[in-house]
Structures are given as C-alpha cells and as structure tokens.
C-alpha positions as CSV (number, residue, x, y, z in Angstrom):
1,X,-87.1,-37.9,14.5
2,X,-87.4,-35.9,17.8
3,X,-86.7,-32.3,17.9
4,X,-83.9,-33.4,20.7
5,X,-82.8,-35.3,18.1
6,X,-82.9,-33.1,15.1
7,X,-81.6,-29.7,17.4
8,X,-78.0,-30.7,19.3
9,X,-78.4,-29.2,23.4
10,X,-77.2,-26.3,23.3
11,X,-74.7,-26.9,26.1
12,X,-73.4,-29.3,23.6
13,X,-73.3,-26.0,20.8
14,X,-71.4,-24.2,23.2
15,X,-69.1,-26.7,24.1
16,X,-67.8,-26.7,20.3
17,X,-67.3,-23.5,20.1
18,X,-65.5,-22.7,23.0
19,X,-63.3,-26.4,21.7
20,X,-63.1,-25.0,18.0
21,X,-61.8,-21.5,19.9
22,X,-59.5,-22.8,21.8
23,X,-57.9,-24.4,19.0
24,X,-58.0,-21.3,16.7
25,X,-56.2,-19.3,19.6
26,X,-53.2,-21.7,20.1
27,X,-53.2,-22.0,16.2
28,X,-52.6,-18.2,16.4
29,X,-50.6,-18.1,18.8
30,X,-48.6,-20.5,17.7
31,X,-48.3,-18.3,14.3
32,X,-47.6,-15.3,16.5
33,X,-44.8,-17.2,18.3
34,X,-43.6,-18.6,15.3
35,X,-43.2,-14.8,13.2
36,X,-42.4,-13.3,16.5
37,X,-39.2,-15.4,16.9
38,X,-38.0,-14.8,12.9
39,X,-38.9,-11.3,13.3
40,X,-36.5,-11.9,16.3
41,X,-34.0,-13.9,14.4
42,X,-33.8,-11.3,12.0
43,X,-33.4,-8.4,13.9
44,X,-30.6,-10.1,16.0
45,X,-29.2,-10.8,12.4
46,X,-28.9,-7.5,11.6
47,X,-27.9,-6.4,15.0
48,X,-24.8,-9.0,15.0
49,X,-23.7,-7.2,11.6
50,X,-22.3,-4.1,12.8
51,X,-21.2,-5.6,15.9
52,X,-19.3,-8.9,14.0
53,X,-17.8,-6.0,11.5
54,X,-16.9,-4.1,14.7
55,X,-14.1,-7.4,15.8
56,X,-12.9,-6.6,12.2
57,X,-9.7,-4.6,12.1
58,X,-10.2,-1.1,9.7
59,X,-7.9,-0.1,7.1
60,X,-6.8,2.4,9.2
61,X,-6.0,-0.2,12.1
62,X,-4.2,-2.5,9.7
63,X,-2.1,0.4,8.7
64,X,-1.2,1.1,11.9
65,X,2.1,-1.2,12.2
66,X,3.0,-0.7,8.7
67,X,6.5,1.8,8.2
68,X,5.9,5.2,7.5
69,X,7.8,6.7,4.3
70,X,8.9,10.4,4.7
71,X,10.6,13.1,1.9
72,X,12.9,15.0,3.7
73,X,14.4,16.8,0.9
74,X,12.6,19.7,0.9
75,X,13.0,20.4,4.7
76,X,15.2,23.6,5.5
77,X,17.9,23.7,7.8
78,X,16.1,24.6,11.5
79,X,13.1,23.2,10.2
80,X,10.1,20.5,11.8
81,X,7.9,18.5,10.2
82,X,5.5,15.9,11.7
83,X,4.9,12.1,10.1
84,X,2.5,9.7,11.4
85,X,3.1,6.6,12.5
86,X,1.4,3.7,14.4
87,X,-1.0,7.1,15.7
88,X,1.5,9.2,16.8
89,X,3.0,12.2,15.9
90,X,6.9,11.8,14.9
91,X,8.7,15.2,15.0
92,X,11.6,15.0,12.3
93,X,14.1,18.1,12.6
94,X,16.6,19.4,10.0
95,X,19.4,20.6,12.6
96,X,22.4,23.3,12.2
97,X,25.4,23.3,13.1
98,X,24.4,25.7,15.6
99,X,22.1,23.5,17.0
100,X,24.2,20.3,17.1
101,X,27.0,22.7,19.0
102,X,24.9,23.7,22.0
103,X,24.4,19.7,22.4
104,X,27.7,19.1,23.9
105,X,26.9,22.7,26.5
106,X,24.4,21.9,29.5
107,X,24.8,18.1,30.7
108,X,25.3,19.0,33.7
109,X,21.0,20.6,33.8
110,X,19.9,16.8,32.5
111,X,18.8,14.0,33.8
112,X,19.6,11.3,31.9
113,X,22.5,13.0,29.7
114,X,23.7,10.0,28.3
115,X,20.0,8.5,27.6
116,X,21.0,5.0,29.8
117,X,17.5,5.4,31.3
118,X,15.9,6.3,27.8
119,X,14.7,4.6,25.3
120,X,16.2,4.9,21.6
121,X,18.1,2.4,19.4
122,X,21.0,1.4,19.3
123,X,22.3,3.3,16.8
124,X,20.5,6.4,18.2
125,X,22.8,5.8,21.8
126,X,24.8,8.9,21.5
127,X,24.8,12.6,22.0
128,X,23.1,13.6,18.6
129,X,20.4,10.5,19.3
130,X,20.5,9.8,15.7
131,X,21.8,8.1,12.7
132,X,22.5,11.5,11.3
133,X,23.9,14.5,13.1
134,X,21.5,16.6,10.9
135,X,18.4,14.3,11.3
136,X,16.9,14.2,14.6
137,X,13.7,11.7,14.8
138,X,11.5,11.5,17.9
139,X,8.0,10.3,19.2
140,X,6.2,13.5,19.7
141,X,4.6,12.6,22.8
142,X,5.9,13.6,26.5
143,X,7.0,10.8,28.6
144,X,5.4,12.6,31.3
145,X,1.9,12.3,30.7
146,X,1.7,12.1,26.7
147,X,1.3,15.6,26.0
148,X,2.3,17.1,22.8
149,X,5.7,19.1,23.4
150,X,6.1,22.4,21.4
151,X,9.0,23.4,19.0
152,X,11.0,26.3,20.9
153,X,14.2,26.3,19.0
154,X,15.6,30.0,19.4
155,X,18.3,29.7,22.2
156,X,17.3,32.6,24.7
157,X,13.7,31.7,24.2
158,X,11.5,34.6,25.7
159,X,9.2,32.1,27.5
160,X,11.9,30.2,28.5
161,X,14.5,31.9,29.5
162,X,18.3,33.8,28.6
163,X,20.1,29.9,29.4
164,X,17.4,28.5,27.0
165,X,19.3,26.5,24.3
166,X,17.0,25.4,22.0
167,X,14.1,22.5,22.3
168,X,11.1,21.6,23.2
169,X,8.7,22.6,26.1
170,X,5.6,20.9,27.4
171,X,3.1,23.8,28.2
172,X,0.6,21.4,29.8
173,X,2.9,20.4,32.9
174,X,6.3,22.2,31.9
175,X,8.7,19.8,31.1
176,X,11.6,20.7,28.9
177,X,14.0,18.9,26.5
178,X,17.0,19.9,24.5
179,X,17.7,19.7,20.8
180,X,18.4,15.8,21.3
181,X,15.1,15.5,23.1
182,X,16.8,14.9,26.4
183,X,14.8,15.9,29.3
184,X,15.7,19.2,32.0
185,X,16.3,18.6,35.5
186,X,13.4,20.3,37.1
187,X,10.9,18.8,34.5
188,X,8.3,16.3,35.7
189,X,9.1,13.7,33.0
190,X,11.4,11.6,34.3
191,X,13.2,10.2,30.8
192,X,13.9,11.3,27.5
193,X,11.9,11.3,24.1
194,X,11.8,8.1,22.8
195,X,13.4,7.4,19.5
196,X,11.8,5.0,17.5
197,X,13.1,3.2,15.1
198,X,13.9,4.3,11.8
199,X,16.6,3.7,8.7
200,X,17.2,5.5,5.0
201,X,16.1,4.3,2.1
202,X,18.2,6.9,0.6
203,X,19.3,10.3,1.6
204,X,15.9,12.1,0.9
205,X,14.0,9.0,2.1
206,X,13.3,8.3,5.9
207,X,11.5,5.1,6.7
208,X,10.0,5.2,10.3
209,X,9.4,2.0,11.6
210,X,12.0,-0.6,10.6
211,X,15.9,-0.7,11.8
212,X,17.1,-1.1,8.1
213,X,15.7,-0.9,4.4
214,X,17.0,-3.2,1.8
215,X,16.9,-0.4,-1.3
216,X,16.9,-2.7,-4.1
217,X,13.9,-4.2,-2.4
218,X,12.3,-1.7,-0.6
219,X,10.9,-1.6,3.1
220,X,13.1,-4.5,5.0
C-alpha cells in the first residue's frame, strides 16, 4: 500500500474537521437555543404570576361594596365618628336639639336649601337629611374637589365667624356646610354632601350601604 494511500491528504484531514466543527457548533447552538428559550419560558412564567394575580381583585377590593355595620350606642350627644365604606370616610353625628334648631335659621345663605340639586335618598329629602333627626350620615368628601371637610360645630366659631351656626368647613378651598351638610352661598362647591344610603338594623345598629335591613335575617 502507498503511503498516499495509507496517510489521507491532508486537505482531506482538514476538511473533516472543519465538517465535524461545524456540526458540533449548530449541535450547541442548537442546545443553547433550546435552554435559552426554557430559561425564557420560565422566566416569563414567573413574570406572568404577579401580573395574572395583579387582574385578581384583593380582599380589600372585594370588601369594598359590601355594607358597613356601625355601633352607635356609645356616641354622645354633639359627637362625630368616622366609618368606612366602599374607601371613603362616612362622618356619622349624634345631633342636639340645639343643633337640629339652628337647621330651620339661615336658608336664605344656601344654595340648594331644599337639597333638589343634591344627592341623598329618598328618605333623607328633608331638612334634617336623615332617617333620624338625631342621626346625621354623610360622605365625608367635599363635592368641590374631594377634600376632607372638618368638624366646626360650636355656633360662633372663632375661625368662622359670630353668624357661624355650626358645620363643617373645607380648609383646602373654603367651602362651608351646615349641620345638614348643606353647602354656604359663597362656597366653591356647588351642591350638598351626599348622603348615601343607609338603614337600622336596630337602634344602636347603623348599616351603611343598603336602603333597608331585614333584622331577622340580617343585611338586606
């Protein structure tokens, strides 16, 4: 046998190498392609998770529509307390008799006096805005620009004036409402607080929320 025969050319050597090369490097590459796109897959996955979870409603969101249940037995007469419901702040007041007098006093300094442009329900249409003379129950936001009003309830009111009746004043733009939450002329909310709805479960027990409560069954 010839040594041509025994020893390949060595252009022909080279050529299967750079063949037996090439095929390694698409093999890998094919492997790096391959990992590359589960290592992908994978982060995606976990990526998705928090953002899927995020289209799910919290318990705090699912809460949100549900009545709110307040104890008003302990409140004093002339007192406030704030409940929560649907996110906002619900101002509940314990009225006198004092209070309720000075109601009837200083239409003539309102805008909506008879609350025809305001919202409330039905039942709340009247000078008191309320099932209950005693009870008042508002949505503490200002229908101005949703500022938080602030209890002033001493008629003669230092900041607000001899004339002052009794309400509440808006210190972020001034506006000014009475002991019914109806809003001053001069005030740059246009309408009254807004009443929502609400009902008694019993005489200690206000229900915010719902127009009427079933009390054998609960929450109507």
């Amino acid at each position: 046998m010839s040594d041509h025969a025994a020893h390949p050319p060595a252009d022909h050597l080279v050529g299967s190498l750079v063949a037996d090369e090439s095929k390694i490097d698409l093999d890998r590459r094919k492997y790096l392609t391959a990992a590359t796109t589960a290592i992908g897959a994978v982060g995606v996955g976990f990526m998705l998770t928090p953002f899927v979870k995020s289209w799910l409603p919290s318990e705090r969101a699912r809460a949100a529509g549900a009545p709110a249940v307040v104890d008003v037995s302990k409140m004093e007469a002339g007192q406030m307390i704030t409940a929560d419901w649907r996110l906002q702040p619900i101002y509940i007041v314990r009225r006198t008799p004092e209070m309720l007098a000075l109601l009837t006093k200083h239409d003539a300094e309102l805008k909506d006096p008879s609350s025809t442009e305001s919202v409330q329900p039905q039942y709340a249409d009247n000078v008191p805005r309320s099932r209950r003379d005693d009870l008042l129950v508002l949505i503490g936001i200002c229908t101005h620009l949703g500022c938080l009003p602030k209890q002033h309830f001493a008629p003669g009111d230092a900041l607000l004036g001899a004339d002052w009746p009794g309400g509440f004043f808006c210190p972020c733009h001034g506006s000014k409402f009475d002991l019914s939450g109806r809003v001053f002329k001069g005030s740059p909310a246009s309408v009254n607080l807004v009443v929502p709805p609400y009902a008694f479960e019993n005489k200690d027990t206000l229900v915010i929320g719902v127009d009427s409560v079933d009390s054998s069954k609960g929450v109507a």
